[in-house]
C-alpha positions as a LaTeX table, in Angstrom:
\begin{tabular}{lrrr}
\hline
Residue & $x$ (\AA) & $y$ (\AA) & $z$ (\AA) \\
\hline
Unk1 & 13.49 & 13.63 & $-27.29$ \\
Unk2 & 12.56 & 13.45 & $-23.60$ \\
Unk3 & 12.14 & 16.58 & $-21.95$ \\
Unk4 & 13.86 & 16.80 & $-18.69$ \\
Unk5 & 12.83 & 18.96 & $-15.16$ \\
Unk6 & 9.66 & 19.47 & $-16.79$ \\
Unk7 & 7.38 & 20.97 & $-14.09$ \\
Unk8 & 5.02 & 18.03 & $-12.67$ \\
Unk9 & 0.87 & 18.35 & $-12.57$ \\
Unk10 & 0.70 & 18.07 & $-8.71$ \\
Unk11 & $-2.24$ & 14.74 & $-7.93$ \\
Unk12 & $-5.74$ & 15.66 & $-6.91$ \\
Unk13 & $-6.90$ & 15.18 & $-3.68$ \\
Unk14 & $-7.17$ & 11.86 & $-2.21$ \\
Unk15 & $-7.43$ & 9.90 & 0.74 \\
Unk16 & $-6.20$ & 6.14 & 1.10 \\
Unk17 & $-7.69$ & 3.96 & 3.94 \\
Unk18 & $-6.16$ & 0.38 & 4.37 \\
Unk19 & $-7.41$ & $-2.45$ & 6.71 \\
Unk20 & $-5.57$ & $-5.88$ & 7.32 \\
Unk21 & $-7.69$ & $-8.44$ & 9.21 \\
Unk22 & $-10.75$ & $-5.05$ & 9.58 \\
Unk23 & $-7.78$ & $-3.44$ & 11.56 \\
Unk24 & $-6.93$ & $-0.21$ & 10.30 \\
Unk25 & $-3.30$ & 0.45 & 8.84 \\
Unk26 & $-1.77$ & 3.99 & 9.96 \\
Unk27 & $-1.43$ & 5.91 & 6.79 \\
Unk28 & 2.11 & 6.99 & 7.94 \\
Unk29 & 2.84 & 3.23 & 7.54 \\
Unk30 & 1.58 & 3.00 & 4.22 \\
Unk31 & 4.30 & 3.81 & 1.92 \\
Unk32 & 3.04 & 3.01 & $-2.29$ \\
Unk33 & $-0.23$ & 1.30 & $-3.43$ \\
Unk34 & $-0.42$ & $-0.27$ & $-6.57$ \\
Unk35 & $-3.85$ & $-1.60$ & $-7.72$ \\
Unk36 & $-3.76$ & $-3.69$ & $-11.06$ \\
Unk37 & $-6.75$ & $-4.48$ & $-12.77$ \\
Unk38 & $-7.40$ & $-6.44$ & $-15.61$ \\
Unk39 & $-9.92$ & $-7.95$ & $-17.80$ \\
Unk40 & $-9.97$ & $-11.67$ & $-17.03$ \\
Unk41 & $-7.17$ & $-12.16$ & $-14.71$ \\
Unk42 & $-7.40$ & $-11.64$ & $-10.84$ \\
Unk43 & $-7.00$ & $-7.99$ & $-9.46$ \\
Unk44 & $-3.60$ & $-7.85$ & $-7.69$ \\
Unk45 & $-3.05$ & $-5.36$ & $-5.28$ \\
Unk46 & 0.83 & $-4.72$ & $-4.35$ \\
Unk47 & 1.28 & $-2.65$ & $-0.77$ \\
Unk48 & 4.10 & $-1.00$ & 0.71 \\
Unk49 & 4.41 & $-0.58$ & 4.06 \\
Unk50 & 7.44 & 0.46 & 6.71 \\
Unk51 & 7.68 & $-0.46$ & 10.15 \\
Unk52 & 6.18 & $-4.03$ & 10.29 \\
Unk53 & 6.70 & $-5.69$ & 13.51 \\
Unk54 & 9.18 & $-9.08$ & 12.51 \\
Unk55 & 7.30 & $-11.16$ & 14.37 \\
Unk56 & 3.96 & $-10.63$ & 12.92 \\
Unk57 & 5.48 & $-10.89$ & 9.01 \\
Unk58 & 3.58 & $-14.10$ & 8.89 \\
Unk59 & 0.50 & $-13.57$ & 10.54 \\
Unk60 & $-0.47$ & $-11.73$ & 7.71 \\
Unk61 & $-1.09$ & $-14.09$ & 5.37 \\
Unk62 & $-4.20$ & $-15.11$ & 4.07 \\
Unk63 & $-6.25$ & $-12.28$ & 6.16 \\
Unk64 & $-8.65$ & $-10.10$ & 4.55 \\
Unk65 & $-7.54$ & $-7.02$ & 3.00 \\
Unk66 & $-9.15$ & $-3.81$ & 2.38 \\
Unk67 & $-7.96$ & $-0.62$ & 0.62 \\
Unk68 & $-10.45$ & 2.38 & $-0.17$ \\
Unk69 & $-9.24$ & 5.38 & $-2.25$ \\
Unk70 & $-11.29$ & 8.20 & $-2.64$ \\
Unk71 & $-11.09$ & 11.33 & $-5.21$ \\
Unk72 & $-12.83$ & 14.51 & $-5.20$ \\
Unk73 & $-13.96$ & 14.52 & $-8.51$ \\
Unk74 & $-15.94$ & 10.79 & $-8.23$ \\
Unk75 & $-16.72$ & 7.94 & $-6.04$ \\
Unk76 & $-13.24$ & 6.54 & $-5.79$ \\
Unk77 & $-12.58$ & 2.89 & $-5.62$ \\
Unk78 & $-12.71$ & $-0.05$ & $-3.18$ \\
Unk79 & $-10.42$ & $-2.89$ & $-3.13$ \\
Unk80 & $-10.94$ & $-5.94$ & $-1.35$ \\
Unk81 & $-9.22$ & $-9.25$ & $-1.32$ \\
Unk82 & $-6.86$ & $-11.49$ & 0.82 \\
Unk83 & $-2.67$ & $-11.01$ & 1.71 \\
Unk84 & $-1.36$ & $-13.87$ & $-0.71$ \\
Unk85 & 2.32 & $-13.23$ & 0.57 \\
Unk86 & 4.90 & $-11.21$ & 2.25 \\
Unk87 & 7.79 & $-10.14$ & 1.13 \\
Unk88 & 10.10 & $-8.74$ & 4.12 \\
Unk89 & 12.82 & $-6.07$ & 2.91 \\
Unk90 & 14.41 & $-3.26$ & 4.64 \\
Unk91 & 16.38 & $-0.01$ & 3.71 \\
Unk92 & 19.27 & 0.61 & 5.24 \\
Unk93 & 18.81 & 4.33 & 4.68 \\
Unk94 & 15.47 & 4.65 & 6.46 \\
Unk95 & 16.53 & 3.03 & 9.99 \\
Unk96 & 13.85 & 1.80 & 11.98 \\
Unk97 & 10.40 & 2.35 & 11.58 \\
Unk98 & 7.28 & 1.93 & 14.71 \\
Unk99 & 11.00 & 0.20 & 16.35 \\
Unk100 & 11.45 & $-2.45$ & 13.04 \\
Unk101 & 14.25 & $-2.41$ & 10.43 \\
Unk102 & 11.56 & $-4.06$ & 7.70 \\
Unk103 & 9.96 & $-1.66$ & 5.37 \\
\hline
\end{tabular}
């Protein structure tokens, strides 16, 4: 039986710093990080950002990437690879973001 408005364990501490092309990304921009690792397979990283300028959608592609998360309790983790694609998508809810309807 699943147990409903059950009180959540709040997350510790952490920072997130992400760089596209060695170009910091404004954390207010940064919206969900999802890091998958696994045993024989490429890492994937999955970011979501808000307020990405149209015109530069495409410019992103294949440019370094960088994303550094660090805990309290150890040394955190670094993540570095390249933007394989770009998926454009926008919530109607959320207006505009740094002036751009993408999110």
């Amino acid at each position: 039986m699943a147990l409903l408005n059950r009180v959540q364990k709040e997350a510790a501490p952490h920072s997130v710093d992400v760089s596209i092309d060695g170009v910091a990304v404004d954390y207010t921009t940064v919206e969900r990080v999802d890091i998958d690792l696994r045993e024989n397979e490429h890492d994937l990283a999955t970011l979501v950002l808000a307020g990405i300028s149209p015109l530069s959608i495409t410019d992103y592609v294949d440019r370094p990437v960088k994303i550094k998360i660090g805990v309290s309790y150890s040394e955190g983790f670094t993540f570095c690879g390249y933007v394989n694609h770009v998926k454009p998508s926008h919530k109607v809810t959320s207006g505009r973001v740094n002036g751009s309807l993408f999110q």
